[in-house]
C-alpha positions as CSV (number, residue, x, y, z in Angstrom):
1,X,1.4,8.0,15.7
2,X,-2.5,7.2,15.0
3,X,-2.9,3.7,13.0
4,X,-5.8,3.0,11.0
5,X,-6.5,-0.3,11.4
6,X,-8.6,-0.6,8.5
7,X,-8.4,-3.0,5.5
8,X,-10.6,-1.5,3.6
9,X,-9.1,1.8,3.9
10,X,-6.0,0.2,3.0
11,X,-7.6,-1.6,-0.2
12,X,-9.5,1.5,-1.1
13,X,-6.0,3.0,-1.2
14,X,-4.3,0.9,-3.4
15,X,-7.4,0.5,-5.9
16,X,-7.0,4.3,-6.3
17,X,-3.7,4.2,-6.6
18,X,-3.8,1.4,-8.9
19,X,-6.4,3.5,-11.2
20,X,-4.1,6.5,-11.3
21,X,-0.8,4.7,-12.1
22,X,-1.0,0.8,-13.1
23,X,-4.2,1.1,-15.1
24,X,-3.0,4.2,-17.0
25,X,-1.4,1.8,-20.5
26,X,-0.2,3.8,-23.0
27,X,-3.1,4.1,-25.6
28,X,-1.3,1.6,-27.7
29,X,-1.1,-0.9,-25.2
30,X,2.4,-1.1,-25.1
31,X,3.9,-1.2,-21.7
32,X,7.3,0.1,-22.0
33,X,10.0,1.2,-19.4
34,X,8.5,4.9,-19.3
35,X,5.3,2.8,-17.7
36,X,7.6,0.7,-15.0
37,X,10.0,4.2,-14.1
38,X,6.3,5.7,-13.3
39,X,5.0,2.9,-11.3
40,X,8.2,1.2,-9.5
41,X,7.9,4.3,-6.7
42,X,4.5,3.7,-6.3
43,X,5.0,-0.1,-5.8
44,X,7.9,0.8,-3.3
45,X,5.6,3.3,-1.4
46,X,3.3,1.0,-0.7
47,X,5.4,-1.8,-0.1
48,X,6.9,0.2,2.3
49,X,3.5,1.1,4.0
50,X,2.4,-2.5,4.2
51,X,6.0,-3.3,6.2
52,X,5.2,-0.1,9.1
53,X,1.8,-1.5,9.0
54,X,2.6,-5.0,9.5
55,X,5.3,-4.0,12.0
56,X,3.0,-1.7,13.8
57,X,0.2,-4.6,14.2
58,X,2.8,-7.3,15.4
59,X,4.0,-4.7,17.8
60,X,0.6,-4.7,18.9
61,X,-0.2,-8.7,19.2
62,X,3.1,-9.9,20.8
63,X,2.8,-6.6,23.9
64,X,0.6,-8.4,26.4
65,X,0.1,-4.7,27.9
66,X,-1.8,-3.6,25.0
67,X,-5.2,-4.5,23.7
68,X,-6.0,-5.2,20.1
69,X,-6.8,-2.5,17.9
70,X,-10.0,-4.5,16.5
């Protein structure tokens, strides 16, 4: 499995995320539970991602075999 190591990749993917779901308030401002059902799955996805990530990386630091990624 490739990693990307990047955190800008990873912050450009949550900024886009954000615009497409958490930015997106109902017209009349009201933030009802419509606007959490949408976003919870999105906050879990990523969430998620961060834990592999953050997994992956410690994998990485505490194996004296392998070399940093960065």
């Amino acid at each position: 499995m490739a990693h990307h190591w990047d955190p800008a990749l990873w912050a450009t993917e949550s900024y886009l995320l954000a615009r497409s779901h958490a930015y997106d308030v109902p017209k009349d401002g009201r933030i009802d539970q419509d606007y959490f059902d949408k976003n919870i799955p999105v906050i879990e996805r990523r969430l998620s991602v961060a834990g592999v990530r953050l997994a992956a990386l410690l994998n990485v630091i505490f194996d004296e075999t392998k070399e940093l990624p960065f």
